[in-house]
N, C-alpha and C positions, 0 to 999 in steps of 0.2 A: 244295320237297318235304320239304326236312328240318325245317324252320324249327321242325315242330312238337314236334321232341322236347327237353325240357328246360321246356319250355311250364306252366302251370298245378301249378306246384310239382313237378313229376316227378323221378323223383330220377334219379341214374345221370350218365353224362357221355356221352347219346346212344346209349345199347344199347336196342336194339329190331331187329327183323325188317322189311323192306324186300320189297315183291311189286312187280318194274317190267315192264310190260307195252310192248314197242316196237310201234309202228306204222310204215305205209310212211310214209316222206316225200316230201310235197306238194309235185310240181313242177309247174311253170308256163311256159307261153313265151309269148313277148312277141308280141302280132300288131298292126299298128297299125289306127291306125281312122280311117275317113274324118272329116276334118276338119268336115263339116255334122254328125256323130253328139255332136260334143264338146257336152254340155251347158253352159246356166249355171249350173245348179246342179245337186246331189246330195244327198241325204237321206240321210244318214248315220248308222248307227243300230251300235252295236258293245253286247256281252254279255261280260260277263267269264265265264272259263271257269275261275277259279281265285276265291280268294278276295281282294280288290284294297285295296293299302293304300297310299296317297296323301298321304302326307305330307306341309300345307304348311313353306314355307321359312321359320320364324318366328324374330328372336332369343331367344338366351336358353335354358332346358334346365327340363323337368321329368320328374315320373314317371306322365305321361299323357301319351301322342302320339297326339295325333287324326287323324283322315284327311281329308281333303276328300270331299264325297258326288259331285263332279262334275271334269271330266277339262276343264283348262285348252285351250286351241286353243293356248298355247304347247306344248303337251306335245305336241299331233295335229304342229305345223310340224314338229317336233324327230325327232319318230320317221320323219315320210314324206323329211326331208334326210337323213339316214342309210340306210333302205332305201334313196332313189336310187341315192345314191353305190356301195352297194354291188351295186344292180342292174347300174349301168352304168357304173359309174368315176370317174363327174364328180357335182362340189357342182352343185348347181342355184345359178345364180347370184344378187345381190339385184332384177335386173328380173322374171327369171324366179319366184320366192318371192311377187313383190308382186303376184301375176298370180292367185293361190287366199288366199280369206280364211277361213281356218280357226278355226269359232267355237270356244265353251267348250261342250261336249256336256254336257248337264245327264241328271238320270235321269227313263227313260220310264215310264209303264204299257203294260202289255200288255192287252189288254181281247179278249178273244175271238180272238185273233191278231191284232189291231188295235193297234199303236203309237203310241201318247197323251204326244205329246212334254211335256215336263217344263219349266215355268219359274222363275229364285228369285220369288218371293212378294213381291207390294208393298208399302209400307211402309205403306200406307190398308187391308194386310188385318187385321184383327183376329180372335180367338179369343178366344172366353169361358170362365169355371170350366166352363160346361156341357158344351164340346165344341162349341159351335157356331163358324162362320164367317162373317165378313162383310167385303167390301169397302164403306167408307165413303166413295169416294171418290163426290160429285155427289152423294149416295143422299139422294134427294127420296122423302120419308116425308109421309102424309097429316098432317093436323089429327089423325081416327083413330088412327090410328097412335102418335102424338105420346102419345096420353092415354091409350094403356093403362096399367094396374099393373104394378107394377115387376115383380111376379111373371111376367106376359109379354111382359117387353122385354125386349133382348139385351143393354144394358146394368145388367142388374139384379144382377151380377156384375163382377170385375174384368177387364178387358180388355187384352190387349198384343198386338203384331202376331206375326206369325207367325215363329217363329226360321230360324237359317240352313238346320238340318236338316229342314226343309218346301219343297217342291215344289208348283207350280199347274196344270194342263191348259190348254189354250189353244183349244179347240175342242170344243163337246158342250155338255154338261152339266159345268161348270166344278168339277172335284174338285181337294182340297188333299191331299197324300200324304207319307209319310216313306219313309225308304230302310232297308232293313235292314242292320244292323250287328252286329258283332262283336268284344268285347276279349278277347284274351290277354293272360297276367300271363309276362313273362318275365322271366330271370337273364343280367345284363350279366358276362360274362364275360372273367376279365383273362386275361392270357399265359400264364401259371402253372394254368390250367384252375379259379382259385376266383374266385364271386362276388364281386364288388369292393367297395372297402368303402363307396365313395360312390357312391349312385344304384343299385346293383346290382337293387333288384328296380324294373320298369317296367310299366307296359301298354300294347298296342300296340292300336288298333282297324282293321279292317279290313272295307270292303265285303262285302258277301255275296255268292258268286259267281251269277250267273243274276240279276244288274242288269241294266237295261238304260241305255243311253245313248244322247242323239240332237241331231242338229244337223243344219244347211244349212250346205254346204261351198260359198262362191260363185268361181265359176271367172269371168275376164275375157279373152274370147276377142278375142287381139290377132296382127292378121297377121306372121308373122316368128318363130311361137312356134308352129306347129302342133307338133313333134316334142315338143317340151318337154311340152304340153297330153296328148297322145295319151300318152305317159309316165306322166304323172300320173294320167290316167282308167285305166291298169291297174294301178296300184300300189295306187286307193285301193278300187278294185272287186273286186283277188284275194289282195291280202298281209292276214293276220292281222297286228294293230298290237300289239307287246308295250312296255307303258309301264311303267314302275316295276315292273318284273320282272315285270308281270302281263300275258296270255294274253287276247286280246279274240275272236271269233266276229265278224263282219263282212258287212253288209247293205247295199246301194247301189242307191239306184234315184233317176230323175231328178224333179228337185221342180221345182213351179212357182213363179213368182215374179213378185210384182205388184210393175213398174215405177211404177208411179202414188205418188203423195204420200199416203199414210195421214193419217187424222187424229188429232191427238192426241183427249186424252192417249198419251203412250207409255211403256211399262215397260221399263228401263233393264234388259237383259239379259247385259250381259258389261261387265266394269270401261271407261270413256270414260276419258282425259284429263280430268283437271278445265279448265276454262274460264271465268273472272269472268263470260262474258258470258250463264253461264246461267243466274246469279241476277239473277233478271228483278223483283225488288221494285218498280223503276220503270213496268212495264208492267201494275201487278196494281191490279185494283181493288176497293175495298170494297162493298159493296151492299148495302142493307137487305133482310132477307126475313124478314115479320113483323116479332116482336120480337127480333131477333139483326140482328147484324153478319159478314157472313161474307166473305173473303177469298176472292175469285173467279180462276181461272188459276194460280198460285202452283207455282211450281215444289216438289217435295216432294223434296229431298235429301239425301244421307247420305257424308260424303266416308271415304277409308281409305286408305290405304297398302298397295301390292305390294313385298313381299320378294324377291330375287331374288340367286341367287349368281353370280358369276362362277369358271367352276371352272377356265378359264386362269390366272388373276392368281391363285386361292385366297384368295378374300375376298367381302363380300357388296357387293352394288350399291348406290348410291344407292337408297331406298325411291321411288318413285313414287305421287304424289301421285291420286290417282283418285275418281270420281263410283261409289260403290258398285253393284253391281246390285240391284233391287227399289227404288230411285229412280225415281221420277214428275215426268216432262217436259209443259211443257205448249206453250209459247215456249221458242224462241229456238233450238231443236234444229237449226237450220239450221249451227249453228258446231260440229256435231258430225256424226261418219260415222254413215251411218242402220244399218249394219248391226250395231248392238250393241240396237237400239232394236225395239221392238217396240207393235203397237199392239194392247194386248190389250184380250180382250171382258170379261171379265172384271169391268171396273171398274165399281162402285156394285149389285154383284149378288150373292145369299146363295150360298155355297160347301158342297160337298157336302164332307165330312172323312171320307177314304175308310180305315176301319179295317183292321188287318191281317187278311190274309186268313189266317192260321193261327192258333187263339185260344189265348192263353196260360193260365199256372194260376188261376182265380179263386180268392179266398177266400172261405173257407168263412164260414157264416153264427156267430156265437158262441154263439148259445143251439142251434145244431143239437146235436142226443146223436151222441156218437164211435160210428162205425161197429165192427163186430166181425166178424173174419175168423177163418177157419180156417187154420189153418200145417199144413203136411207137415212128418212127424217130423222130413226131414231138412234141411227149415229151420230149426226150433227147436233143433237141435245145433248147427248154425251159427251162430246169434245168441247163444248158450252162451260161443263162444270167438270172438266178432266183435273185432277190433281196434277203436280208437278212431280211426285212420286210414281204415278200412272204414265205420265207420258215419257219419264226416262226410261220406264220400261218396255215401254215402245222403241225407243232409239236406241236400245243394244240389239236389235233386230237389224241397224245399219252395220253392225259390226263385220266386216267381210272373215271376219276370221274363221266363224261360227257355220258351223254347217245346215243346209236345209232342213237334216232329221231334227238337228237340234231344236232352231225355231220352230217347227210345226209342231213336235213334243212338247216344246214351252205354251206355244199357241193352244194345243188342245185343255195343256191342267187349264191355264185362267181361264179359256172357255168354259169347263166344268164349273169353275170356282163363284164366275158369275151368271150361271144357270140357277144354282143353288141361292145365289140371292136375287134371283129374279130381276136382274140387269138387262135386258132384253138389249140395248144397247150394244153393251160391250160383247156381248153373245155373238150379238151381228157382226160385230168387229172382227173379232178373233178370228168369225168363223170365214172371214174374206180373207184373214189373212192366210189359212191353212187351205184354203182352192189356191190361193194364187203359190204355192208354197207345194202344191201338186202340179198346175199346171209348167211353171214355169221354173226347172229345174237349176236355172246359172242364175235366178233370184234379181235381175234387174226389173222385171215387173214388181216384185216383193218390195226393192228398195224404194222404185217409185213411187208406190202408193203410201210406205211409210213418210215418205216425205212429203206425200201431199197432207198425211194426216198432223202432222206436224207444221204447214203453215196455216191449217187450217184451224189448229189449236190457238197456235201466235196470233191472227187474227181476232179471234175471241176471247182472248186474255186481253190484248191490246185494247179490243172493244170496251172490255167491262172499266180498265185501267185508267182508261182517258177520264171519264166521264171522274171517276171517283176524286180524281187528282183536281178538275175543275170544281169543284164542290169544295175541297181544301183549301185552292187558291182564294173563292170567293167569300168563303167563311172568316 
């Protein structure tokens, strides 16, 4: 809750006004459940209710700290062995632990109140300058095809696959998505309450809150473990999960699950063990088709390394060696657990690249003519004596990065801020910028008027500047 003051250059050492609004608190009793009700599996879907920042475990220090877009299932194990214990007293033992497999919840879409689970991206998908998508893997393209102009081929541009912050759908209509995000610039602050002298300024990123997250939680219903089982089905169906200081919302409902042997290819969805035996080069064969030589079955892998601390000892772990996720299995999968593995549809088929659904500020065209507003009196007094801290805070409203919600949200606090000090001015300001910030959703009216209040500032600085400077000269 406090995290944010000091944040984005602010000055002061944390004086601001605080409104906390308490709620009852959410209790719960424990009722057990008939042992035939215990599912094998749960569809497990969590929303952060706060803004979520995830930090992986990496060596080394900089002045950018990224987040992870997706929630480890070491993280899910960690927080459901804690609630237990303090549900009921006792560690859930390691027979007991091996008994729920707890994946890495990746982020969903929401589609009409429909839940469109999220996967990392194969390494066969590729992206074009254009914005296009395509999984190359198998993709049996005509003669046709073959001999278009480069003008309407998907390679007619550079291509790379898809990065770690993309996501893929797994069922429908196959769409590629990003996750929204957020950086703060903070002040690393010593004992002595001054920024320090190394490293002091950072950026932190953080999730957006109203993510969604989703996985299959696979339960292993073993006689001798009812109590343990019926434990677990309430903890994970009524406790909100708080991970990394962040606030999850919590959805559980029972998923089905095909016993049967899928067939590959499969897309490697939560880090494996590496294993020699699944470089299968020995098993892959060459084949003529046409005029090419193409390598048929071929495992498609990507090895990495997991970080991990040990916060007993206070020191970090051996790195662990691992088969990435968005790796493509084709053989040999047998020397690996299937449940990191997936068999998606996905592969050798064009992808929908699903835009953001709130549109950011376009630019404006070059040869357009500058738009011309009218000011109230008591704006152009205000822009008369605008600080240069005030109007740079104007001019991160040209940033196109930045979304509408965001400026009209920024717009309304300073509106508040300068009601309170009886600014009438700036009131009137703001309050034009948040109409135009409603009316016109792609924000080139927005950008315009910023700009005109910005020559109109240059003008009356210039004004006051001239005059001052002759006064110097003739002194």
């Amino acid at each position: 809750l406090l995290s944010g003051f000091g944040q984005s250059r602010s000055r002061g050492y944390g004086r601001g006004r605080i409104k906390i609004n308490w709620e009852d608190i959410e209790e719960f009793s424990f009722t057990t459940t008939p042992t035939e009700d215990i599912p094998s599996a749960l569809s497990y879907i969590l929303t952060n209710l706060i803004n979520f920042r995830n930090k992986p475990v990496n060596p080394g220090s900089t002045q950018f700290l990224p987040s992870n877009r997706f929630i480890k299932g070491e993280q899910i194990r960690a927080w459901f062995s804690k609630t237990y214990f303090q549900l009921f007293g006792i560690w859930p033992n390691i027979d007991e632990i091996e008994l729920i497999h707890f994946p890495d919840l990746y982020p969903a879409l929401n589609k009409n109140g429909t839940i469109m689970p999220g996967h990392p991206p194969a390494m066969t998908t590729l992206k074009n300058e254009d914005g296009k998508v395509l999984d190359t893997l198998n993709k049996q393209l005509s003669w046709e095809e073959k001999d278009l102009e480069d003008r309407e081929n998907f390679f007619k541009t550079k291509t790379k696959p898809l990065t770690d912050d993309y996501f893929v759908t797994s069922s429908g209509d196959i769409e590629a998505f990003q996750v929204d995000t957020e950086r703060r610039i903070r002040n690393q602050i010593s004992s002595n309450f001054s920024t320090s002298e190394e490293q002091g300024l950072f950026v932190q990123e953080f999730v957006k809150k109203g993510t969604y997250f989703s996985g299959v939680i696979k339960i292993d219903k073993k006689t001798g473990y009812e109590d343990f089982l019926q434990r677990t089905l309430y903890i994970l169906k009524n406790i909100k999960p708080i991970i990394n200081t962040g606030l999850f919302h919590v959805e559980c409902a029972i998923a089905a699950i095909n016993n049967q042997d899928t067939p590959s290819p499969w897309l490697v969805c939560s880090p494996v063990p590496f294993n020699p035996g699944i470089i299968n080069i020995k098993n892959c064969l060459y084949e003529k088709e046409k005029e090419r030589i193409v390598l048929k079955n071929a495992n498609i892998i990507k090895l990495d390394t997991i970080n991990s601390y040990n916060m007993t000892l206070k020191r970090p772990k051996r790195p662990k060696i691992t088969i990435k996720p968005g790796s493509v299995l084709f053989d040999d999968a047998s020397v690996l657990e299937k449940h990191g593995l997936l068999s998606w549809i996905g592969f050798g088929k064009d992808i929908k690249l699903r835009k953001q659904e709130e549109p950011v500020l376009e630019q404006e065209d070059k040869g357009q003519k500058k738009m011309e507003f009218q000011l109230k009196k008591e704006i152009l007094d205000e822009l008369k004596d605008m600080t240069p801290s005030q109007a740079g805070f104007l001019k991160e409203f040209l940033n196109r990065h930045r979304k509408i919600t965001d400026i009209k949200r920024l717009a309304n606090e300073r509106m508040k801020k300068y009601e309170e000090k009886g600014k009438t001015g700036l009131v009137e300001l703001y309050s034009t910028i948040v109409q135009y910030c409603e009316k016109d959703k792609s924000g080139n009216t927005l950008r315009a008027y910023i700009d005109f209040l910005l020559d109109e500032i240059f003008t009356h600085q210039r004004k006051k500047i001239v005059p001052e400077k002759e006064m110097t000269d003739n002194g």
